[in-house]
N, C-alpha and C positions, 0 to 999 in steps of 0.2 A: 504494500500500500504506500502509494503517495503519500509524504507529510506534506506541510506549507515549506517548511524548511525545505525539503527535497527540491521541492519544485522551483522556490527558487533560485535557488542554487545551481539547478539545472539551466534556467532563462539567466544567469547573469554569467555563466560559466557559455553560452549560445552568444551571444551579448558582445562579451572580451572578444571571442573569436573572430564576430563578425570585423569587428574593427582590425582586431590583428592581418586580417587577409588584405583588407584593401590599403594595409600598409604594403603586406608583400606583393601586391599585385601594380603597387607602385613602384617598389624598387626593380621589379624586374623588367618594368620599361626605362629603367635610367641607365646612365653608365656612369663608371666611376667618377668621374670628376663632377658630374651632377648633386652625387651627396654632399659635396663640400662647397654648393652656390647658395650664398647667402641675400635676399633680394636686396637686403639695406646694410647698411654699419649696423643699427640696432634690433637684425634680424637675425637669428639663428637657421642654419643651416641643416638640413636634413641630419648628416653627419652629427652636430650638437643635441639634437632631438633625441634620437635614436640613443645617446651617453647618457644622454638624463635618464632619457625613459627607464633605461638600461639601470643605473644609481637608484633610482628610485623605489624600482619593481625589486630589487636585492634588498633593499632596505625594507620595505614594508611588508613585503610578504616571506621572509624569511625568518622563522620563528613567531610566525604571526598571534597569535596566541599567548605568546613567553617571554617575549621580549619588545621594548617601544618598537615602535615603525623607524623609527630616523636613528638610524647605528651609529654608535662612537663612529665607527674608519670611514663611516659616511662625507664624502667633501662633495656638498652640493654644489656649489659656485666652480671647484674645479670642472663641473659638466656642462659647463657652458663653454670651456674655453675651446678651441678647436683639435678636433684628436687627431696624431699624425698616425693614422690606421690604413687599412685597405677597405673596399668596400666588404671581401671577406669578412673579415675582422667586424666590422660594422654589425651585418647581418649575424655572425655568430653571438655577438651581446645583444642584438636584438631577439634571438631565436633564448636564449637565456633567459633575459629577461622576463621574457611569454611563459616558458617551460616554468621557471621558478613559481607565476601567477598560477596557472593553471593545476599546479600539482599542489598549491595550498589548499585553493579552492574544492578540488576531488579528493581531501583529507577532511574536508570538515563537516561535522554533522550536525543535527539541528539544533542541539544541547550547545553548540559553540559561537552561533549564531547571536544568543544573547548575551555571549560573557563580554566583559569589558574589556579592553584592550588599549593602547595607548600609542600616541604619536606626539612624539617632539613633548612628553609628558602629559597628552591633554586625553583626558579619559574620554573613549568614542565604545559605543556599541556597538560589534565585529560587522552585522550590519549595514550600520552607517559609516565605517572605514571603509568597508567593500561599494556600499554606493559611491562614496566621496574618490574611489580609486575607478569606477565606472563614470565617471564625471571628469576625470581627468586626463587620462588614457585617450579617449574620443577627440580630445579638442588638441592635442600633439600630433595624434592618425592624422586628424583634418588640415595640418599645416603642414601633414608633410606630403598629402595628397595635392594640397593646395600648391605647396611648392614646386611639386615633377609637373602639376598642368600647368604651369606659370614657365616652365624650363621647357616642355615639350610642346607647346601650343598646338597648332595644328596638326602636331604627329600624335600627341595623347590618346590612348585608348580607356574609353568611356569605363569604370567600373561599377557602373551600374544602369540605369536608363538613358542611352544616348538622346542630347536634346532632338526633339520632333519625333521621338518613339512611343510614347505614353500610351497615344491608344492601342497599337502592335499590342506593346508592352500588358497592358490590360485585358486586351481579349484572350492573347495567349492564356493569361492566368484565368480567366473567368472556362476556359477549354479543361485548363489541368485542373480545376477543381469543381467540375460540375458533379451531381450527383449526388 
C-alpha cells in the first residue's frame, strides 16, 4: 500500500529527474568551450552552475538526516569562481551531484519525512528542505538551459514543445491517452 509519504517521495524523486534531463539534454548539444561562456561579467557560466550545483547537492544531501546541510569543507563562494576542468570532468560532478540527490531520497521513509533536520543551523522539516532543494535545483537547470539557447540560437534543439507545435503536441497526447 501506498503511504502519502511514499507517494510523495515518488513525485519529487519524478520531479528532480525531470529537471536533471533537460540539463543533460542541454549539455549534449554544447561543446566544450560553450560550458565556460558566460553572457555578462556578472553572469555565471554553465561550467560555475554545474560546481555549485555540484557543492551544494554534497552538502545537503549527504548525511541528510545526521548532519547540517552546509559542511564544514563546504567553500561556497569558491563555486563560483571559474573551474579549470574538462567538460568530462564537469558532467562527472554533475552526474555526482544527481547520484548523491537521488540515493538520499530512495533511502528515506515516511517516518523521516517529519524529522527535523538542519541547514546552515536553521531547523527545517526534511520536507520542506527537500521542497526548498526542488525550488532550487529548477531555477540553475533553467539558466543553464537558458544559456546553451542563448549560445546555440538557431541551431538549439527544442527540449520540449517546439514553438508553433502545441496543437500537434496536444492531439498526439489526447490519441495516447484516450480511453
Amino acid at each position: 500500500m501506498n503511504t502519502l509519504g511514499t507517494v510523495y517521495l515518488e513525485s519529487v524523486i519524478k520531479r528532480f529527474l525531470t529537471y536533471k534531463v533537460l540539463g543533460d539534454m542541454t549539455f549534449t548539444q554544447l561543446e566544450e568551450k560553450d560550458f565556460y561562456f558566460a553572457p555578462g561579467d556578472s553572469s555565471n557560466s554553465i561550467a560555475v552552475i554545474i560546481q555549485h550545483m555540484h557543492g551544494n547537492m554534497r552538502s545537503r544531501w549527504t548525511n541528510f538526516l545526521t548532519e547540517d546541510g552546509e559542511k564544514p569543507g563546504r567553500n561556497r563562494d569558491e563555486e563560483f569562481s571559474p573551474p579549470a576542468c574538462s567538460k568530462a570532468e564537469l558532467i562527472r560532478m554533475w552526474e555526482e551531484g544527481w547520484r548523491c540527490l537521488m540515493e538520499t531520497l530512495r533511502s528515506l521513509t515516511d517516518e523521516d519525512l517529519l524529522k527535523t533536520i538542519t541547514i546552515r543551523r536553521e531547523p527545517l522539516i526534511a520536507i520542506d528542505a527537500i521542497n526548498r532543494q526542488l525550488a532550487h535545483y529548477p531555477h540553475h537547470v533553467g539558466q543553464i538551459v537558458y544559456i546553451g539557447k542563448m549560445i546555440l540560437d538557431q541551431n538549439w534543439k527544442s527540449l520540449s514543445i517546439p514553438k508553433g507545435e502545441s496543437q500537434t503536441f496536444n492531439k498526439h497526447m489526447q490519441e495516447k491517452h484516450k480511453g
